[in-house]
N, C-alpha and C positions, 0 to 999 in steps of 0.2 A: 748595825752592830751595836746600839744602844742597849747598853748593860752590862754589854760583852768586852772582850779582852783580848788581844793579839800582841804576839812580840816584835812584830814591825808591821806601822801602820806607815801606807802612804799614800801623802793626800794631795790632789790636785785641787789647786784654785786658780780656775782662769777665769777672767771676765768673762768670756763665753756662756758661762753657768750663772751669770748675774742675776737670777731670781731666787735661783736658790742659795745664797753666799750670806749666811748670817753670823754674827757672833755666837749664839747661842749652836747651831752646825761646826764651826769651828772648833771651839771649846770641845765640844762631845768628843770631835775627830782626834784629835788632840791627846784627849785624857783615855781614848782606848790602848793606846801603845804601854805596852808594861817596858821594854825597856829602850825601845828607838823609833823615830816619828822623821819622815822623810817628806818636808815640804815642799812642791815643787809650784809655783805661783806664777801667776805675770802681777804686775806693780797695780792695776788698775782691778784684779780679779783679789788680791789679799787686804786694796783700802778699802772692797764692796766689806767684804766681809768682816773687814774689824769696825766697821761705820753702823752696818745695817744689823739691825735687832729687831726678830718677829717679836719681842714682849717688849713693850713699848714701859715706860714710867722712872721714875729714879729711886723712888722709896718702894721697901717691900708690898707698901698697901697698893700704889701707884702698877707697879707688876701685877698683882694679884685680880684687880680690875682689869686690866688688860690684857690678861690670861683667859681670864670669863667671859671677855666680849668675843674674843678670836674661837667659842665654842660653837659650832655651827648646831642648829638646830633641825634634829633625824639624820646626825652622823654619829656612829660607831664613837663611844667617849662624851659622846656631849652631854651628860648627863655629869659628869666631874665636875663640880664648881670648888673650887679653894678659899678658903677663909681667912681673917688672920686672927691666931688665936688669941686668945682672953690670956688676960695679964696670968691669971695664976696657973692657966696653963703653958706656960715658960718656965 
Protein backbone atom coordinates (compact mmCIF):
# COMPACT_ATOMS: atom_id res chain seq x y z
CA UNK A 1 0.00 0.00 0.00
CA UNK A 2 3.03 2.33 -0.26
CA UNK A 3 1.78 5.73 -1.57
CA UNK A 4 -1.57 4.69 -1.13
CA UNK A 5 -4.38 5.63 1.28
CA UNK A 6 -7.29 3.80 3.22
CA UNK A 7 -9.76 4.99 5.59
CA UNK A 8 -9.01 2.23 8.09
CA UNK A 9 -5.90 0.68 8.18
CA UNK A 10 -5.27 -2.47 10.40
CA UNK A 11 -2.20 -3.53 11.37
CA UNK A 12 -0.86 -6.57 12.95
CA UNK A 13 2.51 -6.86 14.72
CA UNK A 14 3.36 -10.08 16.27
CA UNK A 15 6.71 -11.17 17.03
CA UNK A 16 6.02 -14.02 14.73
CA UNK A 17 6.74 -11.76 11.74
CA UNK A 18 10.21 -10.76 13.45
CA UNK A 19 12.04 -10.10 10.26
CA UNK A 20 9.98 -8.17 8.70
CA UNK A 21 9.10 -5.62 11.85
CA UNK A 22 10.84 -2.41 11.27
CA UNK A 23 10.47 1.25 12.10
CA UNK A 24 10.63 2.45 8.75
CA UNK A 25 7.29 -0.64 7.78
CA UNK A 26 5.69 0.77 10.75
CA UNK A 27 5.72 4.32 10.16
CA UNK A 28 4.52 3.52 6.29
CA UNK A 29 1.58 1.26 7.95
CA UNK A 30 0.74 3.89 10.00
CA UNK A 31 0.61 7.02 7.86
CA UNK A 32 -1.59 5.14 5.26
CA UNK A 33 -4.87 5.36 7.41
CA UNK A 34 -6.48 8.80 6.48
CA UNK A 35 -8.78 8.83 9.30
CA UNK A 36 -8.40 5.39 11.75
CA UNK A 37 -5.36 2.88 12.29
CA UNK A 38 -6.23 -0.28 14.36
CA UNK A 39 -3.16 -1.62 16.09
CA UNK A 40 -3.32 -5.06 17.17
CA UNK A 41 0.38 -6.23 18.65
CA UNK A 42 1.96 -8.66 21.21
CA UNK A 43 4.63 -6.58 23.50
CA UNK A 44 7.74 -8.40 22.10
CA UNK A 45 6.30 -8.03 18.12
CA UNK A 46 5.79 -3.85 18.54
CA UNK A 47 9.46 -3.49 20.67
CA UNK A 48 10.97 -5.51 17.18
CA UNK A 49 9.58 -2.91 15.32
CA UNK A 50 10.20 0.40 17.09
CA UNK A 51 13.89 -1.05 17.88
CA UNK A 52 14.72 -2.53 14.31
CA UNK A 53 15.55 -0.07 11.19
CA UNK A 54 16.45 -1.43 7.82
CA UNK A 55 18.33 2.15 7.15
CA UNK A 56 20.95 2.05 9.59
CA UNK A 57 22.81 5.74 10.61
CA UNK A 58 21.62 8.90 12.69
CA UNK A 59 22.47 11.79 10.43
CA UNK A 60 20.85 12.18 7.00
CA UNK A 61 24.45 11.54 5.39
CA UNK A 62 24.88 8.38 7.79
CA UNK A 63 21.03 7.04 6.15
CA UNK A 64 21.88 7.99 2.79
CA UNK A 65 25.14 5.60 2.97
CA UNK A 66 23.23 2.94 4.21
CA UNK A 67 20.55 3.28 1.71
CA UNK A 68 23.31 2.68 -0.95
CA UNK A 69 24.91 -0.23 0.60
CA UNK A 70 21.37 -2.17 1.07
CA UNK A 71 21.23 -1.81 -3.09
CA UNK A 72 21.70 -5.23 -4.28
CA UNK A 73 23.49 -5.51 -7.42
CA UNK A 74 21.09 -6.94 -10.93
CA UNK A 75 18.08 -6.20 -8.72
CA UNK A 76 15.19 -4.32 -10.21
CA UNK A 77 16.11 -0.40 -8.57
CA UNK A 78 19.55 -0.93 -7.86
CA UNK A 79 20.73 1.39 -10.08
CA UNK A 80 19.06 4.38 -7.44
CA UNK A 81 21.87 5.77 -5.66
CA UNK A 82 20.82 8.98 -3.30
CA UNK A 83 23.10 11.96 -2.64
CA UNK A 84 23.12 14.63 -0.39
CA UNK A 85 22.63 17.75 -1.85
CA UNK A 86 25.03 20.67 -2.21
CA UNK A 87 24.44 23.49 -0.02
CA UNK A 88 22.84 25.78 -2.69
CA UNK A 89 20.76 23.17 -3.65
CA UNK A 90 18.65 23.58 -0.29
Amino acid sequence: MQGGEAPLVVIICHDSHKRMLTREWLYTAITRAQSKCVLLYTEQGLKNALVNRSVKGKTLEEKIQSFNKLQTPGMLGSAVKIRMPESKEI
